[in-house]
N, C-alpha and C positions, 0 to 999 in steps of 0.2 A: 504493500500500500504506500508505504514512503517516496517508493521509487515513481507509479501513479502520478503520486502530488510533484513530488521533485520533478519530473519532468513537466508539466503542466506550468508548476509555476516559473521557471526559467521561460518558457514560451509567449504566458501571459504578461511578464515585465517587458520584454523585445518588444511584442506587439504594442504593449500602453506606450512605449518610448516613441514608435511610432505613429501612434492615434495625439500625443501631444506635439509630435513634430507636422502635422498635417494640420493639424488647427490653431497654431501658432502661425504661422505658413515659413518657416523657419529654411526651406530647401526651394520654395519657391513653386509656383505651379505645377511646374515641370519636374520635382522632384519624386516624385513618386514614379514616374515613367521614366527617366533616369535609374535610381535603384532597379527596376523593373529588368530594363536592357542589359544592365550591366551583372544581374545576376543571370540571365539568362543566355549572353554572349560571350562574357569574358569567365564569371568567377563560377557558374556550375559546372559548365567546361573540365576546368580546371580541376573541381571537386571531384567530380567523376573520374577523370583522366587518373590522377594519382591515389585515389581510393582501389581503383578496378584495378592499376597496373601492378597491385603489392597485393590482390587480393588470391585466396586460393579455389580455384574454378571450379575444384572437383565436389563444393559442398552445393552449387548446380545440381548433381546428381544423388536427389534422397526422395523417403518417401515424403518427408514434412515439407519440402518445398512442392512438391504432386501436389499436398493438400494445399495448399495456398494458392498454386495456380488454377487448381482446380477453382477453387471457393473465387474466387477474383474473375475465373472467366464466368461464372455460373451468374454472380451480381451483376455485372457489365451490363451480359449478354441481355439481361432481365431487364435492364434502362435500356438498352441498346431496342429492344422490341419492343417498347411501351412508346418510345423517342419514335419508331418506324409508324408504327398504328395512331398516335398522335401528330404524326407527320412535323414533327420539329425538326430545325435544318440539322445539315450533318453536323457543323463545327459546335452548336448549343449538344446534342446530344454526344458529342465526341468527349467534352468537356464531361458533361452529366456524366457519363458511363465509367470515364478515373475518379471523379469523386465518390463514383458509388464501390469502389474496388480498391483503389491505389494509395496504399497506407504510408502513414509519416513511420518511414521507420528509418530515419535518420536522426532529427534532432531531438525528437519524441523518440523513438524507439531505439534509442541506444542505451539511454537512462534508466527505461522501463523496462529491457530486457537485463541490465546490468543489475537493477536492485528488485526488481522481481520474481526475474528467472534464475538470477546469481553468472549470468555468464554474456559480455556485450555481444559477443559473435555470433551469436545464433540468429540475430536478426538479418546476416550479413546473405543467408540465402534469398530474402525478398528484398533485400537491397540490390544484388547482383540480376536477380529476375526481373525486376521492374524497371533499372535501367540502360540492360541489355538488351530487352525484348519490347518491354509494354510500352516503354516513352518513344524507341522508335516509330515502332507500330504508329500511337498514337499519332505523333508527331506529321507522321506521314499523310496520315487521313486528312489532319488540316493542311495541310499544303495542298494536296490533291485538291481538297474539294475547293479549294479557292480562298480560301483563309490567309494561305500564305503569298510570296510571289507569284505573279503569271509567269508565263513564259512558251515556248514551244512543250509539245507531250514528252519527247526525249526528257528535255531540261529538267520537268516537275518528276518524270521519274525517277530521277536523282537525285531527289530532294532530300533522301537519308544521310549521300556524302556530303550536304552542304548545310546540313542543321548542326549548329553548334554543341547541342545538346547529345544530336546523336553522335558525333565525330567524336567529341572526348570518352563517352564510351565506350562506343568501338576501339576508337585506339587504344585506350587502358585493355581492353582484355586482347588484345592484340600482343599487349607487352608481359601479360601477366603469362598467355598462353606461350609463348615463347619462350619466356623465363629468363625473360634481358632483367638486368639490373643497371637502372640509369643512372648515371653519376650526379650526388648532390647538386651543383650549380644549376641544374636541368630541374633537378625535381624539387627542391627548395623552395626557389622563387612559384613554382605552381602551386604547392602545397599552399604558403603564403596566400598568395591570390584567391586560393580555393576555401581558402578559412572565411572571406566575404561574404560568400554564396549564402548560405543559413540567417544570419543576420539583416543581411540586403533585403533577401527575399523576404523575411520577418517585419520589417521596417517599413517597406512597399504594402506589405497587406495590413497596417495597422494606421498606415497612413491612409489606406483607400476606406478604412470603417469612419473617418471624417467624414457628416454629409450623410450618409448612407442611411437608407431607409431599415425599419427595423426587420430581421430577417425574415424569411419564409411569408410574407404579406405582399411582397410584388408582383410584378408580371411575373418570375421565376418560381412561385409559388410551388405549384406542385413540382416543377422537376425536383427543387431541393427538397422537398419536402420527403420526395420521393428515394435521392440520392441516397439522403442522411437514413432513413429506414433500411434502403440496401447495405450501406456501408457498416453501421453501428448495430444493428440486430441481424441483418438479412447474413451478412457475409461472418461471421462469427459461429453462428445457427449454422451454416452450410460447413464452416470447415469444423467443425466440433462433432456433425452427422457422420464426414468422410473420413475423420479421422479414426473414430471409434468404431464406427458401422463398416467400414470398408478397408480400412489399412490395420486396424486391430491396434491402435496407438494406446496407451494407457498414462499413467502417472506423468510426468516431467515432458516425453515428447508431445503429450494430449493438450497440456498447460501451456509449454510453448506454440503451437500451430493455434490455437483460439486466442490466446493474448495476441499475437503476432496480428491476426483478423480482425481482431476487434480495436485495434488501432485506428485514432480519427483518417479524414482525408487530409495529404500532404500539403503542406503551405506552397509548395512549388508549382500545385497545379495553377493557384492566382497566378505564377508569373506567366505561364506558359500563356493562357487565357490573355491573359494583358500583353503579354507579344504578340496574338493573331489578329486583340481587339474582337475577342468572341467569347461570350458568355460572361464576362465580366462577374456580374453580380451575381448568377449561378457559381460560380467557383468559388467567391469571396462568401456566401451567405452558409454551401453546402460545409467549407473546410470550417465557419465558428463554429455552426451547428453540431458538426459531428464531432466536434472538441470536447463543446459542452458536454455531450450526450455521452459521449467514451469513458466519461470520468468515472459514473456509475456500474459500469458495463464494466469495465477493467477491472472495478475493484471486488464486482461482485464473480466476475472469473474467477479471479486469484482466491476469493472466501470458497469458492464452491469447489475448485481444482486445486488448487494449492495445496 
């Protein structure tokens, strides 16, 4: 439970620092789209790059991470077909479908696995999954569908080797799968850069709750409303079923793969959203909501699995 609050409230302070730098106007209009860009082009880059290039690939292949992708395609898919039958556009429901799946398990889930589970690494397989696989994926969708550059069909199909987000990924396991070891000067300065990323993006989404209408009451009403049920009950519920029901998980691996699930939505998905200029206030309203709501849900995991 410590660990729960300890990470929550590290989260909550970033964010207030940014909800008073936004209503001061202290960075200037343009500061929040700033922060925005620059965690999104320069410093998750970065994060990613030198996380993935020291990281060990082969925890990729287990049953707990099956359960996770399982649980994560199951929600998606579930927004992804309610988004199709209510006919919202792709980039709103591309948006909707990570919030309803794609869990903070970095600045949140490093702290929660470390004083929870007793051990930070184990979150490292839905780290390694989500942004080897699910951001480019994602990413992709938005650029295709018009979200991102135009350009000729070639061009936007290569929109994986020219997204920032997805380059530093892929190169990190490029380097990690080869098993280089890059000389300090090289990875130093990145590391550095890439310690921005978490903070920036923290700061951008605390500065955009300035202004901001109160959640889940807008035009976005139901998707978020809808996300946050996916994300915080839906996706918890499904990997807790797969694990017990179908992989035979028990004690420790059972606690990890449902804590792991029940993780809010990432604060990274604001930025990505605020790069395409799509769904804005679906990403910012879904990732409070499911914060708020995780808190209970995580604590009452750990009471019932623990």
């Amino acid at each position: 439970m410590v660990g729960v609050l300890s990470g929550f409230a590290v989260i909550a302070v970033v964010i207030g620092v940014g909800y008073v730098l936004g209503r001061r106007g202290t960075l200037g209009e343009q500061g929040g789209e700033v922060l925005t860009r620059l965690a999104f082009t320069v410093a998750g880059p970065a994060l990613l790059f030198t996380t993935l290039a020291r990281a060990d690939l082969s925890v990729l292949f287990s049953s707990r991470l099956l359960v996770t992708a399982l649980s994560t395609a199951a929600v998606s898919g579930a927004f992804v077909a309610i988004g199709v039958l209510r006919r919202w556009e792709v980039g709103r429901t591309t948006i909707g479908a990570l919030c309803s799946g794609y869990v903070n398990s970095g600045n949140l889930g490093i702290p929660i696995a470390a004083y929870v589970l007793g051990d930070a690494s184990l979150v490292a397989p839905v780290l390694l999954f989500q942004v080897v696989l699910v951001t480019p994926v994602a990413l992709t969708v938005l650029d295709l569908s018009g979200a991102g550059e135009k350009g000729t069909m070639g061009r936007r199909l290569l929109t994986p080797l020219r997204n920032p987000i997805a380059v530093g990924s892929l190169s990190g396991v490029v380097v990690s799968a080869a098993g280089w070891q890059l000389p300090g000067p090289l990875m130093n300065p990145l590391t550095l850069i890439g310690h921005m990323s978490v903070p920036a993006a923290l700061l951008a989404f605390g500065m955009s709750l300035h202004g901001s209408a109160a959640p889940g009451r807008g035009r976005d009403r139901h998707p978020v409303l809808l996300s946050v049920a996916l994300k915080s009950v839906g996706q918890p519920l499904v990997a807790w079923t797969l694990a017990a029901a179908v992989f035979g998980l028990r004690g420790a691996p059972l606690l990890d793969v449902v804590v792991t699930s029940a993780l809010p939505a990432a604060q990274n998905l604001f930025t990505y959203a605020g790069r395409y200029r799509v769904a804005e206030s679906l990403a910012r309203e879904s990732i409070l909501l499911s914060t708020v709501v995780s808190v209970p849900v995580l604590v009452g995991v750990a009471a019932v699995l623990g």
